[in-house]
TORKE-113161 format. One record per atom (N, C-alpha, C): x, y, z. Coordinates in steps of 0.05 Angstrom, whole numbers, plus 5000, padded with zeros to 4 digits. Atoms other than C-alpha are relative to their C-alpha. Example, Ala and Ser with C-alpha at 12.3 -4.5 7.8 and 13.67 -1.06 7.14 Angstrom:
TORKE-113161
501849765000;524649105156;501850245000;498449764999;527349795143;498550225014;
end
This chain:
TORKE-113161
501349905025;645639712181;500549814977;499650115029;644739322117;500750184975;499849985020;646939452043;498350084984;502849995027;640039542012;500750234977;499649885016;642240131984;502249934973;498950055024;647439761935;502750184991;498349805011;650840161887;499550345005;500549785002;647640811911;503350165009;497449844987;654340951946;501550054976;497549835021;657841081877;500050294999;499449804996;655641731897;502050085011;498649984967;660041781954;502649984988;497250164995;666341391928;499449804975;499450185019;669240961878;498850014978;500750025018;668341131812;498750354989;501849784996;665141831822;502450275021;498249824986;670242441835;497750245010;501549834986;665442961879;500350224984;499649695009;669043541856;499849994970;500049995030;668143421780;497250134995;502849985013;662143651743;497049805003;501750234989;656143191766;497750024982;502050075023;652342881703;497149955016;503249944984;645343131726;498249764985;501450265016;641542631684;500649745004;499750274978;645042081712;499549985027;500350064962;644342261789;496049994989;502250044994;637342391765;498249704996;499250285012;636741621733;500449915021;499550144979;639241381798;497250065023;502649904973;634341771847;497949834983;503550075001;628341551805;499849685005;499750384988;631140771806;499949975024;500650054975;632240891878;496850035020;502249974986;625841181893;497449804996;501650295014;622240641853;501049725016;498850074980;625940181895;498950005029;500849814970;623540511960;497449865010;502549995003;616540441941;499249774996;501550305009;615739781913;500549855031;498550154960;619539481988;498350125019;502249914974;613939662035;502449995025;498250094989;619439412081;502850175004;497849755005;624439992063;499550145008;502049824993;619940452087;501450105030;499249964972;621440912146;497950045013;503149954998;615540932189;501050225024;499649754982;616641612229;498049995027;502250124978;611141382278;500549815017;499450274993;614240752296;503150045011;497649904995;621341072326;499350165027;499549804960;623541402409;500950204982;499349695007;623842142401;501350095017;499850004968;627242492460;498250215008;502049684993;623543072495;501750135015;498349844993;628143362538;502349905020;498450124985;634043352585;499549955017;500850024966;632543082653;500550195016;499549804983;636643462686;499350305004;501449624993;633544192666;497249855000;503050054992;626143872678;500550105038;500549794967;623244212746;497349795012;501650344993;619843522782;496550225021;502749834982;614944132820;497750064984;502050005016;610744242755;500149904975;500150155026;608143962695;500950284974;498849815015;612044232633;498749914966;501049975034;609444382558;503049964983;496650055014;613744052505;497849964975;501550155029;611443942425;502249914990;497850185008;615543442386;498449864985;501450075017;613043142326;497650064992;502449905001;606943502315;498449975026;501450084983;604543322388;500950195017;500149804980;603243742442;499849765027;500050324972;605543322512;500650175026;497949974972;606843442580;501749875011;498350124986;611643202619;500150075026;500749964982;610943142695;500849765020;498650184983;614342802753;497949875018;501350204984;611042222786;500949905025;499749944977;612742302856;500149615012;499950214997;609641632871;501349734991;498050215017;613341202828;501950034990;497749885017;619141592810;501249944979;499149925021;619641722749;498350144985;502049885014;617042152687;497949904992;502750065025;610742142650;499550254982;499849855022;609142382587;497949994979;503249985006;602642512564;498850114967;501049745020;598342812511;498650325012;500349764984;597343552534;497450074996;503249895002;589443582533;497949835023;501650144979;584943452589;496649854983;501650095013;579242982562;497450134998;502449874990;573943462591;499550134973;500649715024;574344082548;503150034984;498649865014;580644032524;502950225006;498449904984;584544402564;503649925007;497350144996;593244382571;500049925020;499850064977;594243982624;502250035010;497149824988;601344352624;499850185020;501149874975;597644862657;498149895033;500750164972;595344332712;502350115023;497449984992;599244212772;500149775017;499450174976;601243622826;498749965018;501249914978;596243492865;501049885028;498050164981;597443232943;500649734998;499250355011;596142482919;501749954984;498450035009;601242592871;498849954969;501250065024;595842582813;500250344983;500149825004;596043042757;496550184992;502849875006;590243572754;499450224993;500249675029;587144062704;499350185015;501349834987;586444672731;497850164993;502549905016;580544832683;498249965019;502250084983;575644412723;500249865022;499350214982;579244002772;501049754994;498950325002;579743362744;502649895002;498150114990;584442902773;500749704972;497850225012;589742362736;501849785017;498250064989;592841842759;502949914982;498450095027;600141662738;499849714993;499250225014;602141142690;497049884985;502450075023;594740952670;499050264982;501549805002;591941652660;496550054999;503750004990;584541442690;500150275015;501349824984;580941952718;498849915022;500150054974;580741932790;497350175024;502149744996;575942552802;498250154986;501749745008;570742982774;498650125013;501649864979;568643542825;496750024984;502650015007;563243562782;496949814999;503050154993;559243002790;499949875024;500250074968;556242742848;501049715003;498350214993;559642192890;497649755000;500450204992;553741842897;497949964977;501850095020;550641812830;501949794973;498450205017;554041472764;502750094995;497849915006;560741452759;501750024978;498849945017;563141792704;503150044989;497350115001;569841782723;501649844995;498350275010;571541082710;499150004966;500150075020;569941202639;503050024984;497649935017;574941112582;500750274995;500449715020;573241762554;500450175016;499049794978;575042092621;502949945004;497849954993;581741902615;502350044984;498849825028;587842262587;501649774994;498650125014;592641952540;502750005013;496850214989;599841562560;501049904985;497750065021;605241572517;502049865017;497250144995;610741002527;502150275009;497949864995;616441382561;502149925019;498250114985;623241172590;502850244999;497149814996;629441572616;502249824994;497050145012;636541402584;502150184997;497649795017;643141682587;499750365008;500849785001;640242312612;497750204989;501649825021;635142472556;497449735012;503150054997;627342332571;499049924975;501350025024;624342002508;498249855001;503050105001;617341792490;500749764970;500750195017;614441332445;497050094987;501349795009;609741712391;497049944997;503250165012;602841242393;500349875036;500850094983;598341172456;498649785004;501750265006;595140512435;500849835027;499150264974;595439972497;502949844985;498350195017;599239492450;503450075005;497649875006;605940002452;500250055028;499649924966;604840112539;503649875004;497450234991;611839582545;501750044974;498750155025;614939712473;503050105018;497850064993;620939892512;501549895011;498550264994;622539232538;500749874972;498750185021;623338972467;500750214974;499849855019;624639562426;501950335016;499549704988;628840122471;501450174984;499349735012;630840852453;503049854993;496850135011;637940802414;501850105018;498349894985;644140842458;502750204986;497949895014;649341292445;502450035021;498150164990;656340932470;501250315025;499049714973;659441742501;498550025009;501749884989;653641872530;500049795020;499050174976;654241192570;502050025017;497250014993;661241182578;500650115020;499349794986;663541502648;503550164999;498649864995;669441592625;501450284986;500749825019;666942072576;499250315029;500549844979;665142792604;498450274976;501949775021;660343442579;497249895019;503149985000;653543592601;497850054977;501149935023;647743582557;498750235004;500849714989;645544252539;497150004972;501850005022;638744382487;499850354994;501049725000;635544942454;498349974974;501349975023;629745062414;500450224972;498549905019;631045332346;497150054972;501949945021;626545742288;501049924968;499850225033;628245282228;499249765010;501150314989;625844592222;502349754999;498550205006;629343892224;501049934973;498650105020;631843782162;502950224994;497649855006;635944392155;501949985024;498750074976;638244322231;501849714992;498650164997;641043682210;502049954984;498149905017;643643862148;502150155007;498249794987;647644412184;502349825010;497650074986;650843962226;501749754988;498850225010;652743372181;501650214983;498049865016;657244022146;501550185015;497749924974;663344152185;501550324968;499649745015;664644682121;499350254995;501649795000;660545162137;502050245022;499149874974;665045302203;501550224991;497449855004;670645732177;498150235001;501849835003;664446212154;498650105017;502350014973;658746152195;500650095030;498349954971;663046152259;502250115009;497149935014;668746502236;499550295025;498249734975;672446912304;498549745025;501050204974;668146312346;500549705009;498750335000;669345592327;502149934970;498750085032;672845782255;501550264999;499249825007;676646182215;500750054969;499750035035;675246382144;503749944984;497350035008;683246432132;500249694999;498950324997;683745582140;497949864994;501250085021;678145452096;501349874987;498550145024;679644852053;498449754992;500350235004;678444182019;498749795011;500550214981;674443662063;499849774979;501950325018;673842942044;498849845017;501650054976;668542752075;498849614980;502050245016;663442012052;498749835017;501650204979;659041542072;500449724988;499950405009;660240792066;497349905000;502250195000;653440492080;498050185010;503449895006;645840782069;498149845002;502150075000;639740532092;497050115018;502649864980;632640602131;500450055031;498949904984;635940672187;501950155009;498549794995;640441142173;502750004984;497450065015;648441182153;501950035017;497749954981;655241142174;502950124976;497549765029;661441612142;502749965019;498249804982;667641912157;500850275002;499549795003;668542602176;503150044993;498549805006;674543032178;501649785016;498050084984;678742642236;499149765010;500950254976;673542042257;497749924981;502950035017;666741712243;498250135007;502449814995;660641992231;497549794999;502150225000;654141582247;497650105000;503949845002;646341852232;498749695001;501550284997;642541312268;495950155005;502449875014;635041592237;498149875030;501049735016;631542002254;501350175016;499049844986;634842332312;503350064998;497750004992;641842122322;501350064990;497949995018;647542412292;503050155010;497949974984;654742372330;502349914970;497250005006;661742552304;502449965013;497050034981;668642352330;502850094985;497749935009;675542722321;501949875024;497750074982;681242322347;503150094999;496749825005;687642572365;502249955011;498250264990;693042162371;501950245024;498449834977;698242382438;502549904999;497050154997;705942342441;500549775022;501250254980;704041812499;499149794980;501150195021;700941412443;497549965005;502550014997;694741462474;498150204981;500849875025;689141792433;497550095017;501449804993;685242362455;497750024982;502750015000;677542242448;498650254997;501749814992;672342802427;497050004986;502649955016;664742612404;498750125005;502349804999;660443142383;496549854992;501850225002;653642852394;497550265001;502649825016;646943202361;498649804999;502750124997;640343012375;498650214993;502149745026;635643372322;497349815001;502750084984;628243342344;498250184988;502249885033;622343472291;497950115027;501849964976;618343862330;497250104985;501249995014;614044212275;501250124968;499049905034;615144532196;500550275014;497749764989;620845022217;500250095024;499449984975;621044842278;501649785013;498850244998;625944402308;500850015031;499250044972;629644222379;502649815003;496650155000;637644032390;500549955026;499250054973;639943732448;503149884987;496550065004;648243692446;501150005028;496850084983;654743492481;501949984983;496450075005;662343472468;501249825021;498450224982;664242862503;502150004992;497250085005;671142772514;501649815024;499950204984;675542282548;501950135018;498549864986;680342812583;499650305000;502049764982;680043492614;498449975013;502649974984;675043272659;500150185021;500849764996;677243892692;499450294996;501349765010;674144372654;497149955009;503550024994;667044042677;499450105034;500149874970;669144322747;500850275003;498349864988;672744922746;498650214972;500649895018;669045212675;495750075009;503249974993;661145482692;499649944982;500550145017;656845152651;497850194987;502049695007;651945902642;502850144979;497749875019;659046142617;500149884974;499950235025;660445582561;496850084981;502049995006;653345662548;499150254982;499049855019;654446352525;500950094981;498050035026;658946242477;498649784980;501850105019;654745672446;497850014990;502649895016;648146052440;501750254980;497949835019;653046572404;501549884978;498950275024;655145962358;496649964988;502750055009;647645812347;499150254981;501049765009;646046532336;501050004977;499149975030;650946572274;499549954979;501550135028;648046172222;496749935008;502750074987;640546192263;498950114965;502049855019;638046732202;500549834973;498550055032;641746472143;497749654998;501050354994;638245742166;497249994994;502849935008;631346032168;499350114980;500749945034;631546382103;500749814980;499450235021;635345802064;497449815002;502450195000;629545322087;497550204983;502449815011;623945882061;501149974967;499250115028;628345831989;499749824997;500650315009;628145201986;496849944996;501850095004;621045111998;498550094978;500349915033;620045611946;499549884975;499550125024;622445201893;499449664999;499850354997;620544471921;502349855019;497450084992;624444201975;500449704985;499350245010;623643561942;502249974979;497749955019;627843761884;502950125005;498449954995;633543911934;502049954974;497150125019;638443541887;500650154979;499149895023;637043971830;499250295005;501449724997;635444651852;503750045016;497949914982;642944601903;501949814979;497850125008;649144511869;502449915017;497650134992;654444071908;502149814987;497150075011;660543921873;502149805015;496850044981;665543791924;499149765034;500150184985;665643201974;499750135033;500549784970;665443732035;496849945013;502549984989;658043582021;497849655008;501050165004;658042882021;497549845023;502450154980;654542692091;496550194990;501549855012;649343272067;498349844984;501650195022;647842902005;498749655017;500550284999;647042242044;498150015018;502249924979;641942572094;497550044982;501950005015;638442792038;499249824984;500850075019;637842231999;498849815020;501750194983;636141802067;497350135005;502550025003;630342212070;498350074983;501649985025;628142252002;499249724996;499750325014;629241501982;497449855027;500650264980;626441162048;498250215025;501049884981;623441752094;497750194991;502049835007;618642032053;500250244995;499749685002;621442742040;499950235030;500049864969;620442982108;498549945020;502050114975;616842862175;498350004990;503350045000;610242572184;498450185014;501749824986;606143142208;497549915017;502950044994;600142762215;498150084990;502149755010;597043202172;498250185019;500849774995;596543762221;501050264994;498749715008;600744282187;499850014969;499749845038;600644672110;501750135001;497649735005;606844952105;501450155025;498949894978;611645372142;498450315011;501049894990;609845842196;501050364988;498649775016;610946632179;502550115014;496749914989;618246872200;498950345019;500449824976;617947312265;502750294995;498649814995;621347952282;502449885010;496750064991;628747822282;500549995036;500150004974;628247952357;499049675011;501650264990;623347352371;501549764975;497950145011;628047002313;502249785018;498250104995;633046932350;499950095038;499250014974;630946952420;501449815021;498450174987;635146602471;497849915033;501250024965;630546662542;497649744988;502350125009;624346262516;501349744986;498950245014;628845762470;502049935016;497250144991;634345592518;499850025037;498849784972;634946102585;497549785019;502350084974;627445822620;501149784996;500250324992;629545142603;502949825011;497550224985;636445002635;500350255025;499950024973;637644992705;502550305003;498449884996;644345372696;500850315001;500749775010;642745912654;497850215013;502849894985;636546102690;502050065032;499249924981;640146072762;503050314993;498749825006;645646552732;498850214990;502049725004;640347062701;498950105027;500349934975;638047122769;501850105017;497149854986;644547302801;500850224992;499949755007;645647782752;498150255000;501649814993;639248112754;499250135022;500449834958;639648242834;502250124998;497749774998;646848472820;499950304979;500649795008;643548942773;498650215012;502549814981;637949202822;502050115021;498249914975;643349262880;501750234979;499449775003;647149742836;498450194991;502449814997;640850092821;499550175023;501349894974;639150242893;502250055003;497849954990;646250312903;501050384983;499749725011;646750912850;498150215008;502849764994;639551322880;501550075029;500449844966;641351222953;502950174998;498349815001;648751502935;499050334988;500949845010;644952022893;498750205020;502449764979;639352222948;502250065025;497849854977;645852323003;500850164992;499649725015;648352772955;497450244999;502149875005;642153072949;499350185030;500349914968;640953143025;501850195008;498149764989;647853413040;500450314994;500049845019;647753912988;496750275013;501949924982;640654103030;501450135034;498749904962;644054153105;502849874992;497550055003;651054163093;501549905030;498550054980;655553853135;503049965008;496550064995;663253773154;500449694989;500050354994;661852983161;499749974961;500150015021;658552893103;500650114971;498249955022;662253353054;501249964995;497950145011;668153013061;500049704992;500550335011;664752333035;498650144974;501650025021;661252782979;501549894967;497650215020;667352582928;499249714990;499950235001;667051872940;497549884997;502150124998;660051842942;498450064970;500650015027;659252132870;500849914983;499150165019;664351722844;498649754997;500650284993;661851062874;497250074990;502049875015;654051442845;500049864964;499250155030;657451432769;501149774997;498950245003;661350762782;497749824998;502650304994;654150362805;498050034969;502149935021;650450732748;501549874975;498049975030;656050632689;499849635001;499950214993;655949842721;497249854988;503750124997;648149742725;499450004957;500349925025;648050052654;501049674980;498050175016;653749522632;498749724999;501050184982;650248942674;497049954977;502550035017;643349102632;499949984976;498950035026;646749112561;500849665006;499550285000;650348422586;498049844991;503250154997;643848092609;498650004973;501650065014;640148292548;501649864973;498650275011;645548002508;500049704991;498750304988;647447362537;497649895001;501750184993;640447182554;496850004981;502549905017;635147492512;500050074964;500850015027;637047722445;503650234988;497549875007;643647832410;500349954971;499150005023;644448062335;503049854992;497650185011;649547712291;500650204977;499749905027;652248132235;502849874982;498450145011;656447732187;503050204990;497649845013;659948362148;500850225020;498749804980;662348662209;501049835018;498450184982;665948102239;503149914985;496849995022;672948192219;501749705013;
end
């Protein structure tokens, strides 16, 4: 990263105590020099079009059908290429009519095809290979341009699937001289964590804001990853600001926002061995539309690697949509205030005092100064969408459950061990029922055991269907009732 930004860091450090009173007329004096700055440097510029996005984790993609993903205002599929192994990653409209070609499916050539009208795809170009509709032996309409769908750049890394956001020929290869950014734990084998995602009803800016503020935890997560009692002081800052992003230090390590996605923390912890116990938290925040966003995380660490064997990863998973859930509402209504009043005028509408908020401020000013105020939509959106029933808020099956492998095979387990004590409480019920009809010696002396084991399957199934809709579907958060 370069310097361009200068003296903006006197925010941050040197010269500038955080927690003091913050001469508003001077930060504002700086923003307008900086943004004047911004603007005159064509060259400063962030071009949000011109950046790898990711789309999802490899490993929860299902290589049997094509899957619906949106991410930057674009609607894509993604769909395993049998013949050439590996993804592709499309624009989700069949050239015909229009049609998702999410709802396609694999055909036996290994081409994808709409199920609207038939039409066939092949991979990696996206020519059209078929149209049942016209005849074989008249003009072939199929080799036209205009019959074939769009092919977004796309390369697997590290685990995460990411595109390239412009189908032009020109960009088919930009990831021989331009690849997605690496992120060093995520290489590393001697790092450990699976990546886990989940879609989320606020949009990217506040999602990323969230996580560049490790002060929120005591609150927000307080009985889960915090605890209001040990609330305190952070000193947090960023050394170096530019169009590509920044680099700080948190609480125990560095903190790096490599723009627009990336943004990993590290707490190190030194060991009476003298060795030093590794743990980066690594956040991938993914603009998907206005208040709508998409996180893909890990906790890499360089020991315990037996907790990645001996810990279910549906279990863990529990406990971090239950981390998500906590600050989900507070996230979606703060973004709706804000827009209220101008998110542009963040700086002067939010008062931050205290250096706790410094990576915050340096997120916000990377995308005021140099990113334009917020994603490039494309100009297909006006504003945010209208806020859903707290239920569909904060659902978990639709944002998380269909899309990992783990979660999903564990909802299934539980939902057959719910049906089996179902049938398990009637047929104990209808024996009771029967005996109680033609009595018997035999069977009266099982009627005891058979009404307990009756209320045990029922009181279970009951317990089993409260879990489930919990864990997987939809679980309130109430702040003033969490002692």
């Amino acid at each position: 990263m370069d310097t361009s930004a200068g003296a903006s860091q006197d925010i941050f450090e040197n010269g500038r105590d955080l927690e003091e009173e913050v001469d508003v007329e001077e930060r504002r004096a700086f923003d307008a020099s900086a943004q004047e700055k911004a603007v005159t440097e064509e060259s400063s510029k962030f071009d949000w079009n011109a950046h790898w996005y990711p789309v999802a984790v490899i490993a929860d993609l299902d290589k049997r059908v094509p899957t619906a993903v949106r991410i930057l205002a674009r609607d894509l599929v993604v769909w395993w290429d049998r013949n050439g192994s590996n993804w592709q990653v499309w624009d989700d409209r069949c050239p015909h009519r229009l049609a998702p070609l999410s709802e396609g499916r694999i055909n036996e050539k290994g081409e994808l095809q709409c199920s609207y009208h038939g039409w066939c795809f092949a991979p990696c170009t996206g020519d059209c290979t078929c149209i049942p509709q016209a005849p074989k032996d008249g003009n072939p309409v199929w080799k036209s341009k205009r019959a074939s769908a769009a092919v977004y750049p796309s390369v697997a890394k590290e685990g995460i699937l990411w595109f390239w956001p412009d189908t032009r020929p020109e960009f088919k290869s930009i990831a021989d001289t331009n690849p997605p950014p690496s992120v060093p734990a995520l290489a590393d084998p001697t790092f450990t964590d699976e990546l886990s995602s989940r879609d989320l009803n606020y949009g990217y800016e506040q999602l990323l804001e969230n996580l560049m503020d490790p002060a929120h935890v005591p609150f927000a997560h307080h009985g889960l990853q915090g605890d209001r009692k040990l609330a305190g002081p952070l000193n947090l800052k960023v050394d170096k600001l530019d169009k590509s992003g920044f680099t700080g230090m948190a609480r125990s390590g560095p903190a790096v926002f490599v723009a627009p996605c990336v943004f990993t923390m590290e707490a190190q912890l030194p060991t009476k061995r003298g060795a030093t116990k590794r743990v980066v938290m690594i956040f991938i925040c993914i603009p998907v539309s206005p208040g709508q966003s998409k996180l893909i995380w890990a906790f890499r660490r360089n020991f315990a690697s037996w907790m990645q064997v001996f810990i279910p990863r549906w279990y863990l998973h529990i406990r971090q949509m239950l981390v998500l859930d906590s600050d989900l509402y507070i996230l979606h209504a703060a973004e709706r205030k804000l827009v209220e009043v101008g998110a542009r005028k963040w700086e002067t509408v939010c008062y931050v005092p205290t250096k706790s908020d410094a990576l915050v401020i340096g997120f916000r000013k990377w995308l005021r100064v140099y990113a334009g105020g917020q994603p490039d939509w494309n100009g297909r959106y006006d504003g945010l969408p209208p806020t859903p029933q707290r239920e569909v808020l904060m659902d978990r099956y639709w944002t998380h459950v269909k899309l990992c492998r783990h979660c999903k095979a564990a909802l299934k387990v539980f939902e057959g061990a719910e049906s089996f004590l179902q049938v398990l409480s009637v047929g104990a019920a209808a024996t009771l029922g029967v005996a109680a009809l033609k009595p018997s010696p035999q069977v009266r002396s099982w009627s005891i055991p058979l009404a307990g084991g009756a209320v045990l399957a029922t009181v279970a199934s009951r317990w089993l269907s409260s879990f489930v809709k919990k864990a997987y579907h939809y679980h309130d958060y109430n702040h003033a009732l969490v002692k």
